[in-house]
C-alpha positions, 0 to 999 in steps of 0.5 A: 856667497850671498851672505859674505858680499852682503856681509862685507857692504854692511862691514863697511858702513858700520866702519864709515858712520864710526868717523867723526863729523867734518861740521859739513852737510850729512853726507848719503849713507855709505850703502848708496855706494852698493848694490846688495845681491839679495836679501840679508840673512844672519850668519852662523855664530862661527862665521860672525866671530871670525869676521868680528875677529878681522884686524887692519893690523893683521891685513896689513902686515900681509900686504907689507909682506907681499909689497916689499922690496924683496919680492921685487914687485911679484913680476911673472917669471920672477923669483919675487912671485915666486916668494909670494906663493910660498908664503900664501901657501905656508898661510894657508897650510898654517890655518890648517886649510886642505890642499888639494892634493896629498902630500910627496914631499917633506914641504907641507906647502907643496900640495897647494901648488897648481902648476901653470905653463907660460910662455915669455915673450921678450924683445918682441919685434915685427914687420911686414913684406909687401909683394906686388906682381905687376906681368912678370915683375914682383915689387917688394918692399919691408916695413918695420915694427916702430917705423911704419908698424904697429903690431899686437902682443902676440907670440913669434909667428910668420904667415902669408896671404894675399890681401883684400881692400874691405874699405873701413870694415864696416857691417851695418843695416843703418845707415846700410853699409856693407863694406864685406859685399862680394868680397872673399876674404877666408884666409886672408889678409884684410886691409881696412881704413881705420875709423869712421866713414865721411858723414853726419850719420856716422858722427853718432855716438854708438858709431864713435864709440863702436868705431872711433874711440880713442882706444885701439882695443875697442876701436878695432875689436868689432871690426877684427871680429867682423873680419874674423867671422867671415874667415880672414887671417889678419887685419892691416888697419891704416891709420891717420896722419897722427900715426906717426907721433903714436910711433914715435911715442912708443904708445900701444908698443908691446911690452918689453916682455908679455906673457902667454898661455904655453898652449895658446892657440892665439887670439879669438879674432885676427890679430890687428896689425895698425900701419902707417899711410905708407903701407897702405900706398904699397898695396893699393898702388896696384890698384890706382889708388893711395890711402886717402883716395881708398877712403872714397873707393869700394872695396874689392880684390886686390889682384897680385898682391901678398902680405907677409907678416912677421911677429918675432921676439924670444921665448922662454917656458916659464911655469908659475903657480897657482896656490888653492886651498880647501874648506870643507863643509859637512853637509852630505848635500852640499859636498860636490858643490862648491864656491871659488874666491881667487885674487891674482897675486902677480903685479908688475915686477921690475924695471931696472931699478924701479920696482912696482911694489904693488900694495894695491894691485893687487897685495891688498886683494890678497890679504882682504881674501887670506885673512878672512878664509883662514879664520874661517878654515876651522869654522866652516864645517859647522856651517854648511859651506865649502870654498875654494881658494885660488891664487891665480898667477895670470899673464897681464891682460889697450894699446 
């Protein structure tokens, strides 16, 4: 694997001496751009005269293919992708690489497929219920996904549990801050102040980006997963006075349709449900306090008080495919070991009309890995090496 990386950065330096001068200053050897991963060492005669055999015509006929607009931007679910890996598979089988299992139909491509079970998500909508006792009344109000409601991309589900106020979410030595101290919060709901605490000591740069970037994901993952290691199951995160225009804008919405694992047991850490300062009014009214005084007040248990949240949208079982091939090498030593190249072959698909034809994402990767492996395919085995060719179909992975 070494030699192949090494390999491809000299490739390329040769490639950028070849251009001819501009009249402008040397310019730095293109190897300042890499970093090796060891020592160089000579490849075998074979390798070396199929890589010496690569040509950009042959590389971009493969992604002309894999970007047209047949294959409809190669979109998960769709029959474009579908089309993609009948035709990596029918390379593969073309340049005589194993599959990896025998045989059962007439269609020599059929053995390199790896089925792949997901789920659709499509339309996905949400809200969530505020419930607040006060003696023997119960005050309910309903909140909307694009109103007052940010939810995550995550399948339909509905879940309840009584909510805890855990200030900003903080857990820090220094400056010392506990915001979890005394709280109980296993199994549920903790709501937070989305940033940073008032003061200098926290406008330092590690707490800004730790705390108060601009991205929600890593705004918000330390935080749900301080959440998550003490047991909560979900966050409500209040947002500033800008939240609104966010709402507006449709920024960090989940996709029209996403896609997950078809045996996903959800996220590592509590989802992230972000909620306008109305929200947060509703649960800490019962308390005496409203979102902006929350900012100063410790946290605590917030007694009475029951969230339910409601992720929705439409399901479909979808299963794509990976596509894998083998090249086998003959050293009895080296047989069960093996090394694993992969590119995705799905982009984004279509919308409408527009189609995303995704040359670069990721047509090129998958030709830069086709190309060169099945050239190899009949040379490897007088080289010691086995590979493993994945094509991995994927679901889409910052609001």
């Amino acid at each position: 694997m070494k030699r192949l990386v090494v390999l491809s950065c000299v490739l390329t330096v040769a490639f950028a001496a070849a251009l001819p001068g501009q009249g402008q200053k040397p310019a730095p050897p293109a190897s300042a751009n890499f970093v090796a991963p060891g020592p160089a060492a000579p490849l075998a005669a074979p390798l070396m005269a199929a890589i010496g055999g690569l040509r950009a015509a042959s590389l971009a006929a493969h992604i002309a293919f894999l970007a047209s607009p047949s294959l409809e931007g190669r979109g998960l679910g769709g029959r474009g992708l579908e089309g993609a890996a009948e035709y990596v598979a029918a390379q593969l089988a073309l340049a005589g690489m194993s599959p990896v299992s025998s045989p059962e139909t007439g269609n020599p491509a059929v053995p390199y497929f790896h089925p792949v079970p997901l789920r659709e998500i499509s339309h996905p909508s949400g809200h969530v219920i505020i419930e607040t006792q006060r003696g023997d009344t119960v005050d309910t109000r309903t909140f909307l996904a694009g109103v007052d409601v940010l939810c995550p991309e995550l399948p339909p589900e509905v879940f309840s549990a009584a909510v805890v106020f855990a200030g900003y979410g903080i857990r820090e030595a220094n400056p010392a801050q506990d915001d979890y101290r005394d709280l109980d919060v296993k199994g549920k709901v903790v709501l937070l102040i989305a940033g940073l605490p008032p003061g200098p000591e926290w406008r330092r740069p590690e707490w800004v980006s730790r705390y108060g970037s601009d991205g929600a994901r890593q705004r918000f993952a330390t935080k749900a997963r301080i959440a998550g290691a003490l047991g909560a199951r979900a966050v409500l995160a209040i947002e500033g006075p800008d939240f609104s225009s966010i709402l507006s804008s449709g920024a960090g919405a989940p996709a029209p349709v996403f896609f997950v694992p078809a045996d996903d047991a959800g996220p590592e850490a509590p989802p992230v449900i972000r909620v306008s300062a109305r929200v947060g009014d509703a649960i800490l009214s019962g308390a005496g306090l409203t979102s902006i005084s929350a900012r100063a007040a410790q946290p605590r248990a917030l007694a009475g008080v029951t969230s339910t949240v409601t992720f929705g949208g439409g399901e479909r079982l979808v299963v794509s495919r990976n596509v894998i091939g083998m090249i086998h090498g003959a050293d009895p030593t080296l047989r069960d070991e093996a090394v694993v190249i992969g590119a995705h072959m799905d982009h984004l698909g279509r919308s409408g009309e527009t189609v995303y034809p995704g040359a670069d994402d990721n047509g090129s990767g998958v030709a830069a890995r086709l190309r060169p492996l099945c050239q190899a395919s009949g040379m490897a085995a007088r080289t010691n090496q086995r590979v493993s060719e994945p094509r991995h179909d994927r679901p889409p992975v910052d609001a």
